[in-house]
C-alpha distance (Angstrom), angle and dihedral (degrees) to the residues before:
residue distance angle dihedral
X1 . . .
X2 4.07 . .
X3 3.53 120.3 .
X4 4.03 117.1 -125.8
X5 3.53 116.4 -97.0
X6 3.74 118.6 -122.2
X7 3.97 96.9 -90.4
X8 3.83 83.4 46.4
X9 3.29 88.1 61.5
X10 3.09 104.7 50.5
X11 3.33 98.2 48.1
X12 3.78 88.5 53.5
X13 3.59 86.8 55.3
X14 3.89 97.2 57.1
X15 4.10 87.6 43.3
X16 3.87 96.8 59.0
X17 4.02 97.0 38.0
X18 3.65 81.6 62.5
X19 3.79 99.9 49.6
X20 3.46 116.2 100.9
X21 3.77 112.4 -148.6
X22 3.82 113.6 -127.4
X23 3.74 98.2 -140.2
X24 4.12 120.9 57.9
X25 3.61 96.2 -132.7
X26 4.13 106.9 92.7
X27 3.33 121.6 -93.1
X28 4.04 110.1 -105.1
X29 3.90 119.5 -102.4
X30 3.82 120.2 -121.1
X31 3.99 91.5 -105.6
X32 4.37 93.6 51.7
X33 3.79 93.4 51.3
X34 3.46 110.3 107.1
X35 3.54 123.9 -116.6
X36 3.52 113.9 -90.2
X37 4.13 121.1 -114.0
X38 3.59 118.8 -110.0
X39 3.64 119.3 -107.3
X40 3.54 119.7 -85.8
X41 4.13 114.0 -117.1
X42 3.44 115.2 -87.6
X43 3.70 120.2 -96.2
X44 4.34 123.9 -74.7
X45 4.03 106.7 -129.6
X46 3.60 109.5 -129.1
X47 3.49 125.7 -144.0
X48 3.79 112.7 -126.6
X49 3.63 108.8 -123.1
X50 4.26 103.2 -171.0
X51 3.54 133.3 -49.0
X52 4.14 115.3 -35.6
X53 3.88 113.9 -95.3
X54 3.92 108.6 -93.6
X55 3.64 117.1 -121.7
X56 4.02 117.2 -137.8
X57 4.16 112.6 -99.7
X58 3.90 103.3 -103.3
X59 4.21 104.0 -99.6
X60 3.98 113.4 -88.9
X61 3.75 110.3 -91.0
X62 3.71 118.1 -129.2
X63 3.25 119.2 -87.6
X64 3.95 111.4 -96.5
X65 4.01 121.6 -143.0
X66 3.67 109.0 -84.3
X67 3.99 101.9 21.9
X68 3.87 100.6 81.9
X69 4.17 102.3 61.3
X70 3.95 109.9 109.8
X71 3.93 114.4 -147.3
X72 2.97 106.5 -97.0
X73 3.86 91.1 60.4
X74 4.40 84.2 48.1
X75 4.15 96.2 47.0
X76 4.51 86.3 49.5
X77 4.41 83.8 45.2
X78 3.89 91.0 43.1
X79 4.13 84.9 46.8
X80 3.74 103.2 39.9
X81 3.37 92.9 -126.6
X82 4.20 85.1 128.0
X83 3.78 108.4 88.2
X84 3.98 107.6 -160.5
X85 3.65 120.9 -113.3
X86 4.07 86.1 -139.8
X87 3.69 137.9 13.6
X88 3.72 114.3 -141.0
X89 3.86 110.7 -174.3
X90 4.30 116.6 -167.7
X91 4.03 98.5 -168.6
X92 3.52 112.6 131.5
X93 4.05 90.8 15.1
X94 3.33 122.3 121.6
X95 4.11 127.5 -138.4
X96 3.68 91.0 -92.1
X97 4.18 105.4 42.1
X98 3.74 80.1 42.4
X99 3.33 96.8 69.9
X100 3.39 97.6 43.6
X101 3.78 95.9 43.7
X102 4.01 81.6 58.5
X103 3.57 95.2 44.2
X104 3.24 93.2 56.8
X105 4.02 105.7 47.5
X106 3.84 84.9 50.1
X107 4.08 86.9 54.2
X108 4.01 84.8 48.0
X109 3.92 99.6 44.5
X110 3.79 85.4 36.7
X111 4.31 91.3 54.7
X112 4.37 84.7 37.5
X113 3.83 94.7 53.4
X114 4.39 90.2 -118.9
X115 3.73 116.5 160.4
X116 3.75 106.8 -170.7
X117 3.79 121.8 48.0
X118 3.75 122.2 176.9
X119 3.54 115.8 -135.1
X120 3.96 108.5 -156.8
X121 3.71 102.1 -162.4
X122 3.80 97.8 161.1
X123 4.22 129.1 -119.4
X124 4.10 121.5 -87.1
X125 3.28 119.3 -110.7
X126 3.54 119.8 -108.8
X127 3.92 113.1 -107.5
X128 3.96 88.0 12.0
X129 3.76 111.2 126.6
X130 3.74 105.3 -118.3
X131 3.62 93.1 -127.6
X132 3.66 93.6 67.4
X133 4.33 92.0 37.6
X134 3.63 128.3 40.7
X135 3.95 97.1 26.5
X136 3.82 87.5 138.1
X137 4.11 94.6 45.4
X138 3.69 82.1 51.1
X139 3.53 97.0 56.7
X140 3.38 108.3 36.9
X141 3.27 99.6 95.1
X142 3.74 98.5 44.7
X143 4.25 86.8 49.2
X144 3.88 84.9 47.9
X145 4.09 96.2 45.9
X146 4.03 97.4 54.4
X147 4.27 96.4 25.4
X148 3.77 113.7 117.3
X149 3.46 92.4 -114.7
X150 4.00 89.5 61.6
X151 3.82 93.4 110.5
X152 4.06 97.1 58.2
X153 4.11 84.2 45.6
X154 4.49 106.6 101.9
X155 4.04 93.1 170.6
X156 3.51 152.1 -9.9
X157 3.84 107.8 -143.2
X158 3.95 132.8 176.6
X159 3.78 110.4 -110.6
X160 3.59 131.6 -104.8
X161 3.83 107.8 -103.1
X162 3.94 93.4 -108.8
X163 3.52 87.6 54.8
X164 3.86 98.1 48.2
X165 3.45 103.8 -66.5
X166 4.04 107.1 -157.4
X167 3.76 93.0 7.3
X168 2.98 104.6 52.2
X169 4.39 140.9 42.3
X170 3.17 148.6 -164.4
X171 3.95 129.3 -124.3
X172 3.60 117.3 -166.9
X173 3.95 119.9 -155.7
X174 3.56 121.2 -140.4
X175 3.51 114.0 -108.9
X176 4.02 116.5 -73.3
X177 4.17 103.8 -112.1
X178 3.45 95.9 -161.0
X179 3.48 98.6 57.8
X180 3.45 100.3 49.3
């Protein structure tokens, strides 16, 4: 390493006096730093002995609601070309009859072999906070993610404006096994 010359180091001099250090504690003087470590030995070359061992793929996860639909089932949703098997409308429900108003139409198109249910869970007001509107919209998809029916759930869309549109959506069921 070179040492500066004397216009080096002066112009070193001007570039740290106006540095402003980002932390408030002051900056430490050449004598307090601590020594510095010694360099660690260099690396040992290894000799390659075959191809590395191959770890196992992680196992699948379950499908979640709204990841399984193939696009041909999206484009007829995006269309409304999908009549729902039920209607299920929330107004005038509160959080708690709401959930068991849905839990029980998905029990009942579950039993019936249904795969689309409309979920009518009502627009927010405009200039409403949306703590105090859209507390069901909001949890829908929580309710619908850890309910007992979340196996037999394929997707949770948005729903075709004649259907709804933004208040409203549509959950398709997987298809019933047993009936096939």
């Amino acid at each position: 390493m070179r040492s500066l010359s004397p216009d080096e180091t002066e112009l070193w001099a001007r570039v740290t006096a106006s540095i402003r250090p980002l932390s408030r504690d002051p900056p430490p003087t050449p004598a307090e730093s601590p020594p510095k470590p010694p360099l660690p030995p260099p690396p040992v070359a290894r000799v390659a002995r075959g191809p590395a061992p191959r770890r196992a793929p992680p196992p699948p996860e379950p499908p979640r609601p709204g990841a399984t639909l193939d696009g041909t089932w999206d484009r007829r949703l995006r269309s409304g070309s999908v009549m729902p098997d039920r209607v299920l409308d929330l107004h005038g429900h509160d959080l708690d009859s709401a959930w068991s108003a849905i839990d029980r139409a998905l029990e009942q198109a579950v039993e019936r072999g249904e795969r689309v249910l409309l979920l009518v869970t009502g627009h927010a007001r405009r200039g409403d906070p949306p703590v105090q509107r859209g507390k069901i919209r909001a949890a829908v998809h929580d309710w619908l993610a850890v309910s007992r029916h979340a196996r037999h759930i394929a997707a949770v869309r948005g729903a075709h404006p004649r259907h709804g549109g933004g208040g409203s959506l549509y959950i398709i069921l997987r298809r019933n096994e047993a009936r096939r």
